[in-house]
C-alpha positions in Angstrom: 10.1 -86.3 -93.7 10.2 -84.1 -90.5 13.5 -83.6 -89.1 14.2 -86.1 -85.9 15.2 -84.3 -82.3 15.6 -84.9 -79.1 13.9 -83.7 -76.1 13.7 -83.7 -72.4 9.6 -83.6 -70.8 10.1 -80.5 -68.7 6.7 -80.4 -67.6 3.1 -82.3 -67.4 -0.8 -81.5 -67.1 -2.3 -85.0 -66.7 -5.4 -83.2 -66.4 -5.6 -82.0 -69.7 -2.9 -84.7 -71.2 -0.6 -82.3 -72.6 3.4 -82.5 -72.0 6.1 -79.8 -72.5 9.2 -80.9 -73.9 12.4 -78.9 -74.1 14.3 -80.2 -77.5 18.1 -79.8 -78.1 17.4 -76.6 -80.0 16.8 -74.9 -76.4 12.5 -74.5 -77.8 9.7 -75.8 -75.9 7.5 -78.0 -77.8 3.9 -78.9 -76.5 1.9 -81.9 -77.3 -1.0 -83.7 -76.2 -0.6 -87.4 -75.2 -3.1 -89.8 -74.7 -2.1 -91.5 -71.7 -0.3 -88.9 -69.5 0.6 -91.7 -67.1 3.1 -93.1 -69.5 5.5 -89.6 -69.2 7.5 -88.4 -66.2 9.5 -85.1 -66.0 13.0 -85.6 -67.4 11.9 -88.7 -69.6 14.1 -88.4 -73.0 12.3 -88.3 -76.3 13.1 -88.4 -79.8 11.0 -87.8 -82.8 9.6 -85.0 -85.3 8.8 -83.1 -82.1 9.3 -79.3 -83.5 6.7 -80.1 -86.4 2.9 -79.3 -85.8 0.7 -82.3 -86.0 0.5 -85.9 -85.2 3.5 -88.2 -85.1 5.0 -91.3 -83.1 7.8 -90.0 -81.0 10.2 -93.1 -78.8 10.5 -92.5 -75.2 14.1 -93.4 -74.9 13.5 -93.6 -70.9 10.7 -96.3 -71.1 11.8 -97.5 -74.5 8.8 -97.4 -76.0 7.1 -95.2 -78.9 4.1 -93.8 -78.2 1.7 -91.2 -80.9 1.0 -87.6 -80.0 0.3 -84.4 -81.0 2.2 -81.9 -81.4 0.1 -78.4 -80.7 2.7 -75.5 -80.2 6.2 -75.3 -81.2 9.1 -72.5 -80.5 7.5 -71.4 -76.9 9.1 -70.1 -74.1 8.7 -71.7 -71.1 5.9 -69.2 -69.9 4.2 -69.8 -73.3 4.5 -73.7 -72.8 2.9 -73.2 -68.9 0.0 -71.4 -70.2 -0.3 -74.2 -73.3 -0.1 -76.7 -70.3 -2.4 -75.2 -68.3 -5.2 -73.6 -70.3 -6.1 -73.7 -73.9 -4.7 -71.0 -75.8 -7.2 -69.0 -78.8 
């Protein structure tokens, strides 16, 4: 089983529906949600969020869980703005 973290959504591309999400580890994780609406900066999360692929993760903040997908792990923050941004080859 992955190993649970917290995380802090540090940034947000609803036009892509991808989050960045600094964990307690000081990494950026990146992952794409499905309903980008649901996320605001600062929102509190906890889950397998350092492990590639697709997991439920509970927003503490709106106390609900929600499934995404985890697509980079261990960025910076200018790796997690260009994951957030554009998609990365």
């Amino acid at each position: 089983m992955p190993r649970q973290t917290h995380g802090t959504v540090i940034g947000i591309s609803k036009n892509r529906s991808r989050i960045a999400v600094e964990l307690d580890t000081d990494n950026i994780s990146v992952m794409d949600i499905y309903n980008p609406k649901c996320f605001e900066i600062d929102h509190i999360l906890f889950g397998p969020l350092d492990v590639l692929g697709g997991y439920f993760v509970f927003n503490q903040t709106a106390q609900a869980e929600y499934f995404v997908y985890v697509e980079a792990i261990s960025c910076d923050h200018e790796t997690a703005q260009r994951h957030l941004l554009h998609t990365l080859n």
